[in-house]
VOGU-3710 file (C-alpha; in Angstrom, 3 decimals, decimal comma):
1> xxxxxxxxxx> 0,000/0,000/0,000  1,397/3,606/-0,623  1,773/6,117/1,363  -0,961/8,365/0,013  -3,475/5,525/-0,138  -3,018/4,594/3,031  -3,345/8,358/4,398  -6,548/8,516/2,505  -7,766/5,366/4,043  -7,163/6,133/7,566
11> xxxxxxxxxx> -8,575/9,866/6,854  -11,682/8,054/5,592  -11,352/5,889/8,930  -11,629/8,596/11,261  -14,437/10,042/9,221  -16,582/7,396/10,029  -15,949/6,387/13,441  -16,419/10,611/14,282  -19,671/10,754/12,403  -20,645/7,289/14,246
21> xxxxxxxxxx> -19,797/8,462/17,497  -21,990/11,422/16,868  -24,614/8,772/15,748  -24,446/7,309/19,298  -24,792/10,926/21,423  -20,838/11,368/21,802  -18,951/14,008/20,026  -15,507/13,445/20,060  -12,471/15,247/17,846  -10,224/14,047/14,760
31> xxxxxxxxxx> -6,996/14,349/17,199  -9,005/11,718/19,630  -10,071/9,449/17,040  -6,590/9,600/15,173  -4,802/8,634/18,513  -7,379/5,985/19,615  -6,822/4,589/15,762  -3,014/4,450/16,523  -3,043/3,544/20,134  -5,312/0,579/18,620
41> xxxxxxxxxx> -2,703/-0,781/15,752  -0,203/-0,617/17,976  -1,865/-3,008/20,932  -0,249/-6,444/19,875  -3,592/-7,782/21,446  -5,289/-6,699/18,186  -3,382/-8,158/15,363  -2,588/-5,722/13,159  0,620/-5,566/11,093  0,962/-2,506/9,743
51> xxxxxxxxxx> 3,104/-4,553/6,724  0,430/-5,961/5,718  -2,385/-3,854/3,313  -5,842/-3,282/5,140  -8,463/-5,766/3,860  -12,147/-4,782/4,279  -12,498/-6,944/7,587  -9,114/-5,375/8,597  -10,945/-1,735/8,487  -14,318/-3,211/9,621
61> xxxxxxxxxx> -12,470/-4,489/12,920  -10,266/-1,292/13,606  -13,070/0,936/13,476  -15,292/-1,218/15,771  -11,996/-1,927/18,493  -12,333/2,041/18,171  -15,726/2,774/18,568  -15,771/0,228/21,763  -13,026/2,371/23,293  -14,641/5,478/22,694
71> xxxxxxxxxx> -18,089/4,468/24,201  -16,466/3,176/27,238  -18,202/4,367/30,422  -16,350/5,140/33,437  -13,127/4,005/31,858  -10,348/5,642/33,496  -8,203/4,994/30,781  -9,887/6,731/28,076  -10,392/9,952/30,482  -6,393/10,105/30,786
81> xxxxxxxxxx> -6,616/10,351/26,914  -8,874/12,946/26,783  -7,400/14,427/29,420  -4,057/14,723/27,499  -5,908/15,430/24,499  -7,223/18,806/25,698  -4,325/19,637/28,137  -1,995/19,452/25,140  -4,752/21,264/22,302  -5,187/24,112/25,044
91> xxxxxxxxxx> -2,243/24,592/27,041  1,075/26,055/25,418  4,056/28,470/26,398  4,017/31,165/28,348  5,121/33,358/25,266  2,599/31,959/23,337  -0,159/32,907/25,724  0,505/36,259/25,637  0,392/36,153/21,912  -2,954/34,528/22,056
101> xxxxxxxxxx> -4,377/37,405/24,280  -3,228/40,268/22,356  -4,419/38,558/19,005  -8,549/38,496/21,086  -7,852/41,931/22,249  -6,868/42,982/18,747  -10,001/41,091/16,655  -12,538/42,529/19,284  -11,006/46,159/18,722  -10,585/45,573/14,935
111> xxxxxxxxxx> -14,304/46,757/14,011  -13,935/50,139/16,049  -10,440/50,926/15,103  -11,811/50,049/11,255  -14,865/52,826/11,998  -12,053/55,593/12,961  -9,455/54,551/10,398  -11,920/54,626/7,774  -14,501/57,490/8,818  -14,341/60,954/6,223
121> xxxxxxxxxx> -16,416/62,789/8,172  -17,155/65,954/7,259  -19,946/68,144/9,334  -19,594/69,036/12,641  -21,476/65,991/13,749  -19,765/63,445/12,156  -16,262/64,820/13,387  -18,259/64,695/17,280  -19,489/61,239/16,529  -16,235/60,192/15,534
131> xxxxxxxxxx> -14,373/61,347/18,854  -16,920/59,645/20,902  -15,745/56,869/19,097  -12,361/57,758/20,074  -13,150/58,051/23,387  -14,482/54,492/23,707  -11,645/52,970/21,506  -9,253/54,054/24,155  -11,632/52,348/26,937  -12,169/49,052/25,561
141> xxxxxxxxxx> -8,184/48,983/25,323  -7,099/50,044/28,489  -9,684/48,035/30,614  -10,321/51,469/32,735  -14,204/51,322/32,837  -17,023/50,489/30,722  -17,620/53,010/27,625  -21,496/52,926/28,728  -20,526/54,427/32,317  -21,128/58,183/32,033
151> xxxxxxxxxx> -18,689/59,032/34,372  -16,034/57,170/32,866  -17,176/58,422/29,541  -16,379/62,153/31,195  -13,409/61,152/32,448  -11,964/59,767/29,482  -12,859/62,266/27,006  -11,330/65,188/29,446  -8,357/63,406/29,596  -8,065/63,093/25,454
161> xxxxxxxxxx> -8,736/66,387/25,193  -5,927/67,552/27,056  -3,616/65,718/24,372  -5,607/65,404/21,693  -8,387/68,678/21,315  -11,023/68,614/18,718  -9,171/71,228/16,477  -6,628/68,182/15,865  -9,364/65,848/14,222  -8,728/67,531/11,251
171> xxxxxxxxxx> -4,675/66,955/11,162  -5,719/62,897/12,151  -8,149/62,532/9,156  -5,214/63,113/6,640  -3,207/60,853/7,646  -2,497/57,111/6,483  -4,462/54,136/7,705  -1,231/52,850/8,873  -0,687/56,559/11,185  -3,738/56,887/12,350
181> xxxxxxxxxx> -3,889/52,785/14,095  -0,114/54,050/15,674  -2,047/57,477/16,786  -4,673/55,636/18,071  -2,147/53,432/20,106  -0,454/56,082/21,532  -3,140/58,519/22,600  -4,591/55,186/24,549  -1,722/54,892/26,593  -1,120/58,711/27,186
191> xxxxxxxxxx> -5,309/58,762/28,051  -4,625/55,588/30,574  -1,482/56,852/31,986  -3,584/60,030/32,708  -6,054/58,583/34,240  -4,136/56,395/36,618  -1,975/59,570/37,897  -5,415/61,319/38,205  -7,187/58,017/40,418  -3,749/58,127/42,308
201> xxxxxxxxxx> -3,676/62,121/43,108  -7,718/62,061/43,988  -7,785/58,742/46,237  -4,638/60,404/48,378  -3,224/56,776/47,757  0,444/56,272/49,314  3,477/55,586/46,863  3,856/52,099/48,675  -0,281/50,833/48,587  -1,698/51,413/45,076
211> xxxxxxxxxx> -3,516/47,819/45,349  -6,947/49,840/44,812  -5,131/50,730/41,277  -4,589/47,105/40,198  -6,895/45,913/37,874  -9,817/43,887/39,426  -9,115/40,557/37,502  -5,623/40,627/38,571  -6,686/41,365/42,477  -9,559/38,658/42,435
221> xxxxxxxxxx> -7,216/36,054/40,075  -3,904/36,094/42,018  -5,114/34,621/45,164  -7,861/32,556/43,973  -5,427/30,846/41,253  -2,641/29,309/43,102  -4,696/28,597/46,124  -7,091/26,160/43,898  -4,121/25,083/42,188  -1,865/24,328/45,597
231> xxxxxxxxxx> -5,108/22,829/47,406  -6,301/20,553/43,479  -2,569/19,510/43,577  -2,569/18,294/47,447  -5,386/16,499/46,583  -3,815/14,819/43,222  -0,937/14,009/44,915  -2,386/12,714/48,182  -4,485/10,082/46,215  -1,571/9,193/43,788
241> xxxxxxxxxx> 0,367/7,986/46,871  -3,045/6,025/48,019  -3,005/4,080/44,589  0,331/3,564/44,567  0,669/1,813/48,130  -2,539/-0,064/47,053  -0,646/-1,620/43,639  2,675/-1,950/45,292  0,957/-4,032/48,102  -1,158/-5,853/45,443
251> xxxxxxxxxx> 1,959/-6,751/43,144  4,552/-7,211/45,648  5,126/-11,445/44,891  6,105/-11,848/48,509  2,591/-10,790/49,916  -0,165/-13,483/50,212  -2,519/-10,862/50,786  -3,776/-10,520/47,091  -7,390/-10,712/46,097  -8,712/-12,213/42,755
261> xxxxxxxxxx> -11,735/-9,890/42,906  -9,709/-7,055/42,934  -9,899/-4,783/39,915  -5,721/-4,357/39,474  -5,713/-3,457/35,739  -8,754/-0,686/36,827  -6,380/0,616/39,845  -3,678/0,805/37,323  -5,853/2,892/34,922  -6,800/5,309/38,303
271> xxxxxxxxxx> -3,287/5,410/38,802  -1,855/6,736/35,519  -5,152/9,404/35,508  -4,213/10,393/39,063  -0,679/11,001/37,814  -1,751/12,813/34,862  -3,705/14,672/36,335  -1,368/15,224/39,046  1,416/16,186/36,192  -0,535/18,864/34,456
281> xxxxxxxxxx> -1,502/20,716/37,720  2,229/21,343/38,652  2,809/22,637/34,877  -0,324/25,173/35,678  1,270/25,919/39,142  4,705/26,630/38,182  3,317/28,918/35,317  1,251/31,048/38,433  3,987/30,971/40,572  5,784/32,409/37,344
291> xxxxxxxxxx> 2,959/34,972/36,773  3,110/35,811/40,821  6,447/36,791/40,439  5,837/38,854/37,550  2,982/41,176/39,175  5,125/41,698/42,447  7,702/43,125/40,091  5,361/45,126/37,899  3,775/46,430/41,394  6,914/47,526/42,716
301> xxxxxxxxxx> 7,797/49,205/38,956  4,320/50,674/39,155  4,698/52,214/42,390  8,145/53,766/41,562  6,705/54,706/38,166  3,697/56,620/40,042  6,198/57,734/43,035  8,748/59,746/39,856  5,120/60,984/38,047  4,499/63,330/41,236
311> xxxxxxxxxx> 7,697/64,140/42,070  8,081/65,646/38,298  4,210/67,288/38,748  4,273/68,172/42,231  2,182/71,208/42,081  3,280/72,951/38,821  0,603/74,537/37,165  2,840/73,430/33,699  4,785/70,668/32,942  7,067/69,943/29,323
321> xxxxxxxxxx> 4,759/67,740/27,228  8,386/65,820/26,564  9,252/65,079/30,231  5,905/64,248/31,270  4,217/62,299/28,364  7,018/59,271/28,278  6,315/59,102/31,969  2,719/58,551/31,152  3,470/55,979/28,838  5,223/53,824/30,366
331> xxxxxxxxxx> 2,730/53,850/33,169  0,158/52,851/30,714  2,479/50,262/29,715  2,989/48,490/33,300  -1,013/48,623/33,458  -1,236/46,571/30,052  1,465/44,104/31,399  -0,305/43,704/34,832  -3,841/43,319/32,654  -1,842/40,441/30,832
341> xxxxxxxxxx> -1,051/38,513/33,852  -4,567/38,536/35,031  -5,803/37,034/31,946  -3,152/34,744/31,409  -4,204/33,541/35,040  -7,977/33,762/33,995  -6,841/30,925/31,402  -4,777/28,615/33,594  -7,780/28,514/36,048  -10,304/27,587/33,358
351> xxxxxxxxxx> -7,492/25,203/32,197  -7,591/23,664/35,866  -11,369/24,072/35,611  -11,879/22,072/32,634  -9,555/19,255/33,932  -11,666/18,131/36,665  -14,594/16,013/34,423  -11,330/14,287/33,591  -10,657/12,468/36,762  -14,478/11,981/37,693
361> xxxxxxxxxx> -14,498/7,975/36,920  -11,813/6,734/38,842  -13,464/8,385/41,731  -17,002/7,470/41,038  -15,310/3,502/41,034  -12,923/3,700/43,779  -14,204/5,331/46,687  -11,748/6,586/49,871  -13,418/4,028/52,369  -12,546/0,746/49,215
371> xxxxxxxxxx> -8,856/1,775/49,583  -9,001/2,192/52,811  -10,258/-0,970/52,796  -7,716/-2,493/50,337  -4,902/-0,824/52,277  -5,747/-2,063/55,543  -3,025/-1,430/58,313  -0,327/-0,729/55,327  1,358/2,803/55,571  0,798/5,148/52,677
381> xxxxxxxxxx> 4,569/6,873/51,565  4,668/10,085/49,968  7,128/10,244/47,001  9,111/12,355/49,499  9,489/9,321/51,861  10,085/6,976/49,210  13,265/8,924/48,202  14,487/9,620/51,442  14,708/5,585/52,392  16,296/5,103/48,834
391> xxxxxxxxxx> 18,869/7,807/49,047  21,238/6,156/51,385  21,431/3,592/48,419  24,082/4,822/46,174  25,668/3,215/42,757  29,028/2,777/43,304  30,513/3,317/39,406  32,917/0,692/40,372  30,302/-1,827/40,541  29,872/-1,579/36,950
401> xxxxxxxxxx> 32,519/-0,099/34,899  30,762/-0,903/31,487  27,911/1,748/32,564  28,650/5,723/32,520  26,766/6,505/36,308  26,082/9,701/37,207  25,899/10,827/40,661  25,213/14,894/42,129  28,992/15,412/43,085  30,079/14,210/39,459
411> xxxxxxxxxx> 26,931/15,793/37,164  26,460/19,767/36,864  23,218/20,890/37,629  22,059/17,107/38,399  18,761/18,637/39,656  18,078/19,485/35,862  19,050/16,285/34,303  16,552/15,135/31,046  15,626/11,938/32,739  13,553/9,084/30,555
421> xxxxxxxxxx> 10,235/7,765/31,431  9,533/11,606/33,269  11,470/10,317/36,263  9,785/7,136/36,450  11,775/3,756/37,690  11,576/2,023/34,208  12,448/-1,469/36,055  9,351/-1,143/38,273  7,232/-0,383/35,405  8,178/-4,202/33,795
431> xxxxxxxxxx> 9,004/-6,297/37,465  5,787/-4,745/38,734  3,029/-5,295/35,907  2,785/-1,386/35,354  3,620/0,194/38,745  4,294/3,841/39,070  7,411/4,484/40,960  8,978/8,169/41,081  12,622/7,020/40,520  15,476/8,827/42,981
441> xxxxxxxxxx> 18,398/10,529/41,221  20,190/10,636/44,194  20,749/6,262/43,607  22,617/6,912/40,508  21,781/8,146/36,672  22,854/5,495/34,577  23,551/6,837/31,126  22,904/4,167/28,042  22,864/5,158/24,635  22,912/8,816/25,630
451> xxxxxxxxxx> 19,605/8,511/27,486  19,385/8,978/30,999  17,330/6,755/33,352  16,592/6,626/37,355  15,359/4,407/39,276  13,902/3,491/42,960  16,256/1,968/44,225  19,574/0,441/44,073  18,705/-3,365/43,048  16,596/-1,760/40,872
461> xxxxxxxxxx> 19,653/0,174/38,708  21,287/-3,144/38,671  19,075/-5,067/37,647  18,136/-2,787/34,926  21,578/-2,075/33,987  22,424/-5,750/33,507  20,254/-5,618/30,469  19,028/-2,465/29,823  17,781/-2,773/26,159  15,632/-5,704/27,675
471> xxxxxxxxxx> 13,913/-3,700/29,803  13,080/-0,699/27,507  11,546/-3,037/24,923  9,528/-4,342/27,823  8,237/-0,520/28,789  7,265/0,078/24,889  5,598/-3,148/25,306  3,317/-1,676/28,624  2,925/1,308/26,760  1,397/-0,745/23,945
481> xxxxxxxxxx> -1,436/-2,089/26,003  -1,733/1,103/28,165  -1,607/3,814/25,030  -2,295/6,765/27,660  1,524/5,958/29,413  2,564/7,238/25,697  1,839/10,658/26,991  2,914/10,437/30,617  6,174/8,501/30,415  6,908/10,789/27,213
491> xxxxxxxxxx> 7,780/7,716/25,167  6,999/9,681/21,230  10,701/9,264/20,551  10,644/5,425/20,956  6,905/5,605/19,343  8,249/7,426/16,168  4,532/6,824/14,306  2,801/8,511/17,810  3,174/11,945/17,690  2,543/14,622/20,949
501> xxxxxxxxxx> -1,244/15,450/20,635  -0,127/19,167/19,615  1,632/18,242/17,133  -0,750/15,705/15,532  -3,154/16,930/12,609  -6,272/15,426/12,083  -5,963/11,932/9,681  -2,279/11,619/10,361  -1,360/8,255/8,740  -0,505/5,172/11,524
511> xxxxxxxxxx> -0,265/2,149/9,240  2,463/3,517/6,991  5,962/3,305/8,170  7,114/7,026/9,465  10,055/8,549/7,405  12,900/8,507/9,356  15,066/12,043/9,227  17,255/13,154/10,993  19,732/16,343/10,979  23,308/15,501/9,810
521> xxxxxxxxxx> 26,177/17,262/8,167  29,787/15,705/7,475  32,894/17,664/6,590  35,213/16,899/3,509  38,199/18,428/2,096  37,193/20,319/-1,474  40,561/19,081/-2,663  41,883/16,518/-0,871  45,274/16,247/-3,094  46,630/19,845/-3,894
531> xxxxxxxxxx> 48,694/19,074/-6,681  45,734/17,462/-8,241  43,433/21,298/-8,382  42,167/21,654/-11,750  41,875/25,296/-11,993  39,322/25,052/-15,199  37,036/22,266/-13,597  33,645/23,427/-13,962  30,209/21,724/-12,330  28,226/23,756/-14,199
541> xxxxxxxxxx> 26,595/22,220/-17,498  25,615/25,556/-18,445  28,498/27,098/-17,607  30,483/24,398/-19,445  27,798/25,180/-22,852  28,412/28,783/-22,740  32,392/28,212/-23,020  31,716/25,616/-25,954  29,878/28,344/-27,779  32,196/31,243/-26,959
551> xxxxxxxxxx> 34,837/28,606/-28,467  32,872/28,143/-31,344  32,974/31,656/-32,182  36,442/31,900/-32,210  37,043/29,928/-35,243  36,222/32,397/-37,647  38,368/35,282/-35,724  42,033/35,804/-36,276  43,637/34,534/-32,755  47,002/36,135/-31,356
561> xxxxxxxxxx> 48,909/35,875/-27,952  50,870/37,994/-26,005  53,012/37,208/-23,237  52,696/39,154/-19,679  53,767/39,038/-16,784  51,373/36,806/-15,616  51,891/34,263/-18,013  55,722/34,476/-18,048  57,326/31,214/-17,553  53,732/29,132/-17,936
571> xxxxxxxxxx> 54,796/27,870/-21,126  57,692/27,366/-23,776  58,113/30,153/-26,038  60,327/30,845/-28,655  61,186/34,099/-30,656  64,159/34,728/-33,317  65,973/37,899/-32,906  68,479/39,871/-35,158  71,730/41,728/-33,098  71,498/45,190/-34,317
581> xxxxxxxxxx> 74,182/46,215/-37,266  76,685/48,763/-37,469  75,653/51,357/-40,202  76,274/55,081/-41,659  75,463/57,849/-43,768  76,928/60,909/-45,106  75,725/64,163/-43,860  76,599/67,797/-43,494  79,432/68,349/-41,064  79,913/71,533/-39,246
591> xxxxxxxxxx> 83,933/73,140/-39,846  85,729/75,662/-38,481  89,050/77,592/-39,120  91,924/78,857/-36,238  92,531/83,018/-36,751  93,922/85,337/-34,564  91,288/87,729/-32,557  91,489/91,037/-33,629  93,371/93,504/-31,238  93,508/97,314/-32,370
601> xxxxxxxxxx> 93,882/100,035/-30,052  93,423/103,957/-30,691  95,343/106,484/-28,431  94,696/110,424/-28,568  91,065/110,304/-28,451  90,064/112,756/-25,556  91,719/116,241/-24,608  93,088/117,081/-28,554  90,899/118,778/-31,245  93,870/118,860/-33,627
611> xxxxxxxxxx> 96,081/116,237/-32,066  97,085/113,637/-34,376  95,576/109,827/-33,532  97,650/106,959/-32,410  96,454/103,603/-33,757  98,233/100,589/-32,670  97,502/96,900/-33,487  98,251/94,446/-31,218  96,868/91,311/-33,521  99,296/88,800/-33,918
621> xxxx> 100,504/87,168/-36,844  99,372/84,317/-38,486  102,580/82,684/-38,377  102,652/81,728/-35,289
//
């Protein structure tokens, strides 16, 4: 069978067992169905081979093992599915919350921001209409009152107008769509900032007591939140430790005191809900202890925020719109933080809330007085004793040098470690048909196959460590018949065709093998020989085409070469040269002849108007 075929034929699968369930008066969802359809084909008890292509019988009898699972009444079991189902479709990161909330507060704002954005009023009216609009845009954001109070209404619009005066309607409807939504943004927090400072000044309240300032939902949430969750949890945990002592005095092979009337594989069932249960409400706690921690800083901000707002006021009759508006703002910002954490508190309550229906059955079929009964004079540990009688039981490494152990002086933050099974002793799980036992770190960590794994105590490490692969096909095996440990022992790597329920889309396909993938990356030399680089390799094949045609075009040109620099001594080259010859020519030659320089002399010249004139040559011969 193909991949797609089968896809299409488990899709069709889960269509008709979720329009049959709504047939019979239940309404269950894809994700459910898909799980139960996997959690089915993978019970050995059933037969299927997921080799093998699905006959007409084969579909017939998955969809009816389904639909009996999924009608079950008072089935412990299929609550913890559900239970998962929902906790993992509704709960997510803290991040991701906060997202969540300012995507609603966004969608129910989107139709009056739309109305301003988009209004071209004109007449006097229609500019007053759209500031009352305004006015209760800025409300329904900041939380501060109800747009139909009056008061509020009053209060609000004074405030605006102090920032933002009618005449300035005008300058707002030019603007982009994109301007006026950041406008819009800011004049809400300068408007709550405002109004805060204002409710501060007129109550008289004291820099260190603004607790009439915080926002109702947070003030009402806080306490009620972790109170329900610390009392739900006591509760959870106190009856975990009940079942437990129960099973570990019904499975214990050394006790005669076992009863063949006594539902085991239903106390099991009670067990893993209890857990579950028990597992999800410290994931809600932690998160409000989280959000706790994050009002009493944003109350402590607050009140400094508010303290440096009337220092810089004090009594001025005028203050700088640029030293007091930022001030404002960021006031209005620590209110829209401290609104966040009461809603994101709102939602883990209803998340607690909605968890309760889950755990109903094992508590309308065991009742406190049938395990007290079942318990009879046997003490009931705490997970807290348990660990505390183990802990004097330590691995000595020594004992087994073919095992990596790790123990709290030899691991960094060993408190932190990624153990397997969610801290679960895996040996337990197989010696004792199923039982839950919180495994003690403090024993040893033995580390096989870069897994960690804990256990309860010491004979149990050893025992598991003689053979550990043994004993984690033996777990998958449990988990097999008991699909809902899937979830709580966090076994989806070992399952690699079981997905987490969040990250499972409706009509995944089961009976097809998963492709395996994995992230990898190698390292190679380019050239692993570097006298071996072939400078003119190419991988390109259109690359190497657009050299063949350049080289095709050459033919018909006239080629030359030219040696360089760069080229010198690349190749052989020869050249023929000529010596230069001697050779001359007649010309005209410049000549010259040796005569004496003329020397005459004249005497009588001055003084003598009559006087007779002495000449006297002093040139000498050419004779000589």
């Amino acid at each position: 069978m193909s991949r797609a075929h089968a896809e299409s034929v488990i899709k069709n699968i889960i269509r008709d067992i979720v329009r049959e369930c709504a047939v019979r008066g239940h309404a269950v969802s894809d994700t459910l169905v898909a799980f139960m359809v996997k959690a089915v084909v993978l019970d050995p008890r059933n037969g299927f081979n997921v080799d093998r292509t699905l006959t007409k019988q084969d579909v017939q009898k998955l969809e009816e093992l389904c639909l009996d699972k999924l009608m079950e009444k008072c089935s412990p079991s299929l609550d913890t599915i559900k239970m998962q189902v929902y906790f993992d479709m509704n709960y997510t990161s803290r991040r991701e919350f906060l997202e969540e909330i300012h995507q609603v507060m966004e969608s129910r704002l989107s139709s009056v921001s739309r109305e301003i954005t988009d209004s071209r009023g004109k007449t006097r009216e229609e500019l007053d209409a759209l500031y009352r609009k305004i006015v209760t845009y800025i409300l329904l954001r900041s939380g501060l009152g109800s747009p139909a109070d009056v008061k509020t209404a009053q209060e609000a619009t004074a405030a605006l107008q102090s920032v933002f005066p009618h005449t300035e309607l005008g300058a707002f409807m030019v603007l982009l769509k994109r301007d006026k939504e950041q406008q819009l943004t800011e004049l809400t927090m300068m408007v709550t900032g405002i109004r805060l400072f204002n409710k501060a000044s007129k109550k008289g309240v004291e820099d260190a007591n603004l607790h009439d300032l915080m926002p109702a939902a947070l003030t009402e949430a806080l306490p009620a939140a972790s109170e329900s969750l610390e009392n739900e949890l006591r509760e959870s945990q106190s009856l975990a430790w009940k079942f437990t002592s129960v099973l570990q005095k019904l499975t214990d092979p050394d006790s005669q005191s076992a009863e063949s009337d006594v539902p085991v594989v239903l106390l099991k069932q009670a067990l893993y809900n209890i857990r579950q249960h028990e597992g999800f409400l410290r994931m809600l706690l932690a998160d409000a202890c989280l959000c706790t921690k994050h009002v009493e800083i944003l109350q402590t901000e607050f009140s400094s925020q508010m303290k440096l707002l009337k220092d810089t006021v004090k009594s001025k009759t005028a203050v700088p719109t640029a030293t007091v508006f930022p001030l404002f703002k960021a006031l209005s910002k620590l209110w829209s933080e401290l609104q966040d954490e009461a809603e994101l508190l709102n939602i883990l309550s209803n998340i607690r809330l909605n968890l309760q229906p889950f755990i109903a059955s094992q508590a309308k079929i065991f009742s406190q007085a049938y395990l007290d009964d079942l318990l009879e004079a046997s003490e009931v540990k705490t997970d807290e004793q348990r660990m505390m009688e183990s802990s004097d039981e330590r691995i000595d490494p020594a004992e087994m040098e073919t095992h990596e152990w790790l123990l709290p002086e030899t691991a960094a933050s060993f408190n932190e470690l990624p153990l397997q099974y969610n801290g679960v002793c895996g040996y337990t799980l197989v010696n004792r048909d199923g039982l839950l036992l919180p495994g003690n770190p403090h024993v040893g960590v033995l580390k096989h196959k870069e897994k960690l794994y804990v256990f309860s105590s010491r004979e149990a490490a050893l025992k598991f460590a003689s053979s550990p692969d043994d004993f984690i096909e033996e777990v998958a095996e449990k988990a097999k018949q008991s699909p809902e440990l899937i979830q709580l022992l966090k076994l989806h790597q070992q399952f690699s065709c079981v997905s987490p329920y969040s990250e499972m889309q409706p009509g995944e396909s089961l009976l097809v093998k998963p492709i395996t993938r994995c992230e990898s990356g190698t390292q190679t030399d380019i050239h692993p020989v570097e006298t071996n680089i072939d400078m003119s390799y190419e991988w390109n094949e259109w690359e190497l085409r657009r050299k063949a045609i350049k080289l095709a075009d050459l033919l018909t040109k006239v080629t030359h070469s030219t040696q360089t620099d760069l080229s010198h001594m690349r190749r052989e080259n020869m050249t023929q040269t000529w010596l230069p010859k001697n050779a001359a020519c007649q010309s005209k030659r410049d000549g010259e002849s040796n005569v004496p320089k003329p020397q005459i002399y004249l005497a009588g010249l001055r003084g003598q108007r009559d006087g007779q004139v002495v000449k006297t040559n002093f040139t000498r011969p050419l004779d000589e």
